[in-house]
MMTF fields as JSON, N, C-alpha, C and O atoms, coordinates in Angstrom:
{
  "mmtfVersion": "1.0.0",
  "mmtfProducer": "UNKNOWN",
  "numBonds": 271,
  "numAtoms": 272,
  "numGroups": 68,
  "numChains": 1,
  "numModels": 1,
  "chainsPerModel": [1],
  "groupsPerChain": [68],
  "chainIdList": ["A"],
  "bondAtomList": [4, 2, 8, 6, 12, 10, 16, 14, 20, 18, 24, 22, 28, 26, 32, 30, 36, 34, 40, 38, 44, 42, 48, 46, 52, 50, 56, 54, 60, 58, 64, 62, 68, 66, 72, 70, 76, 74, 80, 78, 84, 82, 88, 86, 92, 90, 96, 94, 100, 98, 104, 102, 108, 106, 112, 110, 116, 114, 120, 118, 124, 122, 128, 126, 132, 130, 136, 134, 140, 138, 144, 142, 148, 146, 152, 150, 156, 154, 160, 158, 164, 162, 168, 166, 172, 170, 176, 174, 180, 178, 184, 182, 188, 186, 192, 190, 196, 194, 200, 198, 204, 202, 208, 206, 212, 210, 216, 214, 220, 218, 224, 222, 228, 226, 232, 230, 236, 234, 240, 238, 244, 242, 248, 246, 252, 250, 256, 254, 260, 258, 264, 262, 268, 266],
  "bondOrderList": [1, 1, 1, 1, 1, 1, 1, 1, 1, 1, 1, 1, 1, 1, 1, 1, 1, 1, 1, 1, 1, 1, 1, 1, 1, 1, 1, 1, 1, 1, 1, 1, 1, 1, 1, 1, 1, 1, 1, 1, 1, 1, 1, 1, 1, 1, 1, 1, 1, 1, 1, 1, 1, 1, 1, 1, 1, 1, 1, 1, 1, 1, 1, 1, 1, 1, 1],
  "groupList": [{"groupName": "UNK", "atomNameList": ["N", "CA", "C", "O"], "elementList": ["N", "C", "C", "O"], "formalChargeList": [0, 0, 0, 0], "bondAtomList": [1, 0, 2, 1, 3, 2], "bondOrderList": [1, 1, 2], "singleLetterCode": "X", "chemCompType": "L-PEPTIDE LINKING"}],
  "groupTypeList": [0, 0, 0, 0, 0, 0, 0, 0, 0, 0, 0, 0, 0, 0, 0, 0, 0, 0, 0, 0, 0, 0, 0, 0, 0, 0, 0, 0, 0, 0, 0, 0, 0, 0, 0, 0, 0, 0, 0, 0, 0, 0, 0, 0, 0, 0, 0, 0, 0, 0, 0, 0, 0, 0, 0, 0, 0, 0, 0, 0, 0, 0, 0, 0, 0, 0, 0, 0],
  "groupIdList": [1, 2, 3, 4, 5, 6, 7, 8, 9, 10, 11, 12, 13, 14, 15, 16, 17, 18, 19, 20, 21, 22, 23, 24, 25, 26, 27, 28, 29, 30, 31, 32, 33, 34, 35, 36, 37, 38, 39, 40, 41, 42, 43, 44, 45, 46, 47, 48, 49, 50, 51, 52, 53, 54, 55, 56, 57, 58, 59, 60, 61, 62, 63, 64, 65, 66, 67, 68],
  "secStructList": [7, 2, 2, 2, 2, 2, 2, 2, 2, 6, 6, 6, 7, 1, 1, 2, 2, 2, 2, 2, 2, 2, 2, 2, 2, 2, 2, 2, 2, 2, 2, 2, 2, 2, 2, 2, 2, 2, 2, 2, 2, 2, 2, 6, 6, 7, 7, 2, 2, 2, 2, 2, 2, 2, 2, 6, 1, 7, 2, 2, 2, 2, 2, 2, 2, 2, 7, 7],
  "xCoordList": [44.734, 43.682, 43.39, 42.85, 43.625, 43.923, 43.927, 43.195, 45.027, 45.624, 44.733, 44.872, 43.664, 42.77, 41.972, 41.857, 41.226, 40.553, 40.166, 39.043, 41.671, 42.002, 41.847, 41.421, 42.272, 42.351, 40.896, 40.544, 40.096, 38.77, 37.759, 36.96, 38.006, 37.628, 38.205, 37.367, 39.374, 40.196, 39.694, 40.113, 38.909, 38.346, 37.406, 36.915, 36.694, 35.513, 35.869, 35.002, 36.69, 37.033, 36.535, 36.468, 36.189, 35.763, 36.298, 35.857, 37.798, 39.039, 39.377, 39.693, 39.418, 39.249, 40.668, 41.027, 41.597, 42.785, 43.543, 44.681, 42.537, 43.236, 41.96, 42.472, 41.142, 40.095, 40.632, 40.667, 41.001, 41.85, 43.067, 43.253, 44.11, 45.253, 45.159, 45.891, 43.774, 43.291, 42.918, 43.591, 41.821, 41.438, 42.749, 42.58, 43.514, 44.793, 45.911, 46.921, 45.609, 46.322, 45.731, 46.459, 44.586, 43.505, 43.472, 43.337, 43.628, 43.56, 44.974, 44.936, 46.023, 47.362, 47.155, 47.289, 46.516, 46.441, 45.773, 46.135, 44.895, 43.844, 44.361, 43.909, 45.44, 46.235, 47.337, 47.721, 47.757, 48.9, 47.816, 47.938, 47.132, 46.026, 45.51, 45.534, 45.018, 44.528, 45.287, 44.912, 46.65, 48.088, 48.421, 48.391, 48.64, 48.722, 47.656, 47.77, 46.683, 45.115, 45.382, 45.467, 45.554, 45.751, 47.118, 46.936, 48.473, 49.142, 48.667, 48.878, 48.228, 47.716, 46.884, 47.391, 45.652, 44.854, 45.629, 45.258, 46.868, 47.426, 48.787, 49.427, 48.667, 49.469, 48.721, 49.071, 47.587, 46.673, 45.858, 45.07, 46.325, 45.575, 44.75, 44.622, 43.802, 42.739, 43.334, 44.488, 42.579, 42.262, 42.341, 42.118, 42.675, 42.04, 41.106, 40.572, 40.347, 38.901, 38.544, 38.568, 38.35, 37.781, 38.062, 37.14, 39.446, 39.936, 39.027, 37.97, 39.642, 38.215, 37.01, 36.205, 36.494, 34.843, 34.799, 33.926, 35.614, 35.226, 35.909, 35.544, 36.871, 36.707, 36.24, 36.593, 35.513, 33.789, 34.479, 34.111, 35.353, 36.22, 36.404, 36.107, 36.868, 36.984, 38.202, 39.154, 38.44, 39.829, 40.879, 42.044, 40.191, 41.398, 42.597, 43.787, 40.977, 41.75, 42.644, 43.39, 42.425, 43.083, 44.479, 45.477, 43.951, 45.358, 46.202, 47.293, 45.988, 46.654, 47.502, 48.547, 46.776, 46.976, 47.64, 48.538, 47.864, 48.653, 49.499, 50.627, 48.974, 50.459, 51.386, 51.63, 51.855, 53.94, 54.216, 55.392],
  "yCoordList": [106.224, 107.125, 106.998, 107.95, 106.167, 105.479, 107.214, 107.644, 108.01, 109.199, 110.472, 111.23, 110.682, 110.786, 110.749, 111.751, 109.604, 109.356, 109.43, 109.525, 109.354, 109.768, 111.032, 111.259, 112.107, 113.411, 113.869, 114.972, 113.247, 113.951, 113.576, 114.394, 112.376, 111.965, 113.009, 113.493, 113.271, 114.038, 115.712, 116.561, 116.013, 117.211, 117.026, 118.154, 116.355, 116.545, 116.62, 117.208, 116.341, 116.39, 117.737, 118.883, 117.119, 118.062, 119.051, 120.177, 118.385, 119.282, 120.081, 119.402, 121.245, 122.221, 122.231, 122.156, 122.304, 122.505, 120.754, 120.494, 120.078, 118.18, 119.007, 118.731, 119.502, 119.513, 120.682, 120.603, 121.696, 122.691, 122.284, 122.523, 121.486, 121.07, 119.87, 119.641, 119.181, 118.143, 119.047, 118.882, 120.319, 120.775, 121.857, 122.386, 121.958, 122.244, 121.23, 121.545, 119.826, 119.208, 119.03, 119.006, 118.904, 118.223, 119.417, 119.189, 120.735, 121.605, 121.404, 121.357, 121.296, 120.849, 120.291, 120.544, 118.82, 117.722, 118.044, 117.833, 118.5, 119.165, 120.164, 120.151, 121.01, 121.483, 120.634, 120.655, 119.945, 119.132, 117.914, 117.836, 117.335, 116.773, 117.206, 116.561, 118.573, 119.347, 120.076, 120.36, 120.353, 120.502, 118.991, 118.806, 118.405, 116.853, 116.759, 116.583, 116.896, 116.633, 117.475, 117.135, 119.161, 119.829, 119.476, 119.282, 119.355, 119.435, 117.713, 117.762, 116.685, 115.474, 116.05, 115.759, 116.851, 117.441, 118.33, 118.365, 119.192, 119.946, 118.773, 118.964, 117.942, 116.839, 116.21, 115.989, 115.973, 115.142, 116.567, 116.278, 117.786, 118.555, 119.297, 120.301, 119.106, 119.898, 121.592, 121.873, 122.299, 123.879, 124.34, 123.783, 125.333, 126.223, 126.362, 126.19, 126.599, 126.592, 125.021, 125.072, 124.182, 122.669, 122.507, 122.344, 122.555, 122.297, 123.266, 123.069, 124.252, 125.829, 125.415, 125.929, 124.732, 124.084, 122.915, 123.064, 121.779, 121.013, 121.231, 120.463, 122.31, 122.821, 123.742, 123.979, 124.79, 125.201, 126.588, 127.135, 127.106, 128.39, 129.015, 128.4, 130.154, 130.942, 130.748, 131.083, 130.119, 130.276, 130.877, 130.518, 132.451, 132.955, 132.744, 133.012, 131.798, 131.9, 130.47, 130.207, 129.737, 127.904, 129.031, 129.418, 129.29, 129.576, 130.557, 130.049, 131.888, 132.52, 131.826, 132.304, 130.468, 129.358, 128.623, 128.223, 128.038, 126.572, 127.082, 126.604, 128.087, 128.359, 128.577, 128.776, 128.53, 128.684, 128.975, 129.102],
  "zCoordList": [168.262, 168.705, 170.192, 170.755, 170.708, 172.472, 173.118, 174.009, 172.318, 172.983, 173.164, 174.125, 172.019, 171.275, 172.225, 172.932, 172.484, 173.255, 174.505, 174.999, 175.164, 176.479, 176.982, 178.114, 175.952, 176.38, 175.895, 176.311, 175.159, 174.786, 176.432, 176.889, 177.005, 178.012, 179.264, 180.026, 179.41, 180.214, 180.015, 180.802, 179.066, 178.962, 179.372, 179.411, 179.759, 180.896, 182.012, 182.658, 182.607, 184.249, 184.866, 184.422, 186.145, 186.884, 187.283, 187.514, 187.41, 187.936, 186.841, 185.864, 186.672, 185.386, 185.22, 184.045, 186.101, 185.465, 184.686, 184.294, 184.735, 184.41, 182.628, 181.543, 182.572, 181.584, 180.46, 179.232, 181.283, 180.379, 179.648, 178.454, 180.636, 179.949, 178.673, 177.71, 179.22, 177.806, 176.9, 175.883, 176.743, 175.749, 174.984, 173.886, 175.485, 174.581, 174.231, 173.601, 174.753, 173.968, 172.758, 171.766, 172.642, 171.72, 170.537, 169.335, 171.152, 170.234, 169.571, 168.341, 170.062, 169.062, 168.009, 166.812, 169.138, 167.806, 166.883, 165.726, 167.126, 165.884, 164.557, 163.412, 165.106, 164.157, 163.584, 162.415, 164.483, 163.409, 162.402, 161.179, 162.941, 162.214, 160.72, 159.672, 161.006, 159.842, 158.741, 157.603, 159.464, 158.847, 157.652, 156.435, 158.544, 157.421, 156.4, 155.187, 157.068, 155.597, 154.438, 153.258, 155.209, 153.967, 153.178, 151.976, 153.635, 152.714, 151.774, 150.562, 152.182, 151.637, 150.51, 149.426, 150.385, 149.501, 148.557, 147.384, 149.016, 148.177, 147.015, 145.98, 147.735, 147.083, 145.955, 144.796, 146.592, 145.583, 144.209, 143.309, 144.476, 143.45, 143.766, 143.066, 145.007, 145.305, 145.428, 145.75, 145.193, 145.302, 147.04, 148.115, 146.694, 148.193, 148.022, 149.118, 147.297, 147.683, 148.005, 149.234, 147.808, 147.555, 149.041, 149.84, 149.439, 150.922, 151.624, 152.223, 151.419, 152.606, 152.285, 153.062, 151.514, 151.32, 152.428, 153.283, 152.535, 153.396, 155.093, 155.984, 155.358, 156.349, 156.451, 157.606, 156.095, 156.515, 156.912, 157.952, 156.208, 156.268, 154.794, 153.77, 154.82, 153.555, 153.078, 153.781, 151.678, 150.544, 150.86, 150.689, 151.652, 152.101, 153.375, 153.538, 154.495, 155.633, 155.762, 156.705, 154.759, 154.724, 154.223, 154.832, 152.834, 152.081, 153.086, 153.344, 153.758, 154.772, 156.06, 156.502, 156.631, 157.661, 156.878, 157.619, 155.586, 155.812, 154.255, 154.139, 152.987, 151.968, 152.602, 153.792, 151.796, 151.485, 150.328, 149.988]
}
């Protein structure tokens, strides 16, 4: 999380273009992150809905973003 950390820090910079290039790394990670959880939950059984309940989105838009 060192990396994590670095770039959440690196999104404050003053220098907008050192703060922009952190807040799209961070946004990556955040999708490959949330990519892993869900298919982990779809492993373990959970629903599209159950998953779209604890990321705070609609059944349709998890299942549209991460089925196959």
């Amino acid at each position: 999380m060192t990396d994590a950390t670095s770039l959440a820090t690196s999104a404050g910079d003053r220098d907008p273009a050192v703060g922009l290039r952190a807040v799209a790394a961070l946004r990556r990670l955040l999708e490959q992150l949330e990519a892993v959880q869900v298919r982990s939950a779809r492993v373990r059984g959970w629903s599209w809905q159950e998953i779209a309940t604890e990321l705070g989105v609609s059944k349709q838009a998890v299942h549209k973003k991460h089925g196959r």
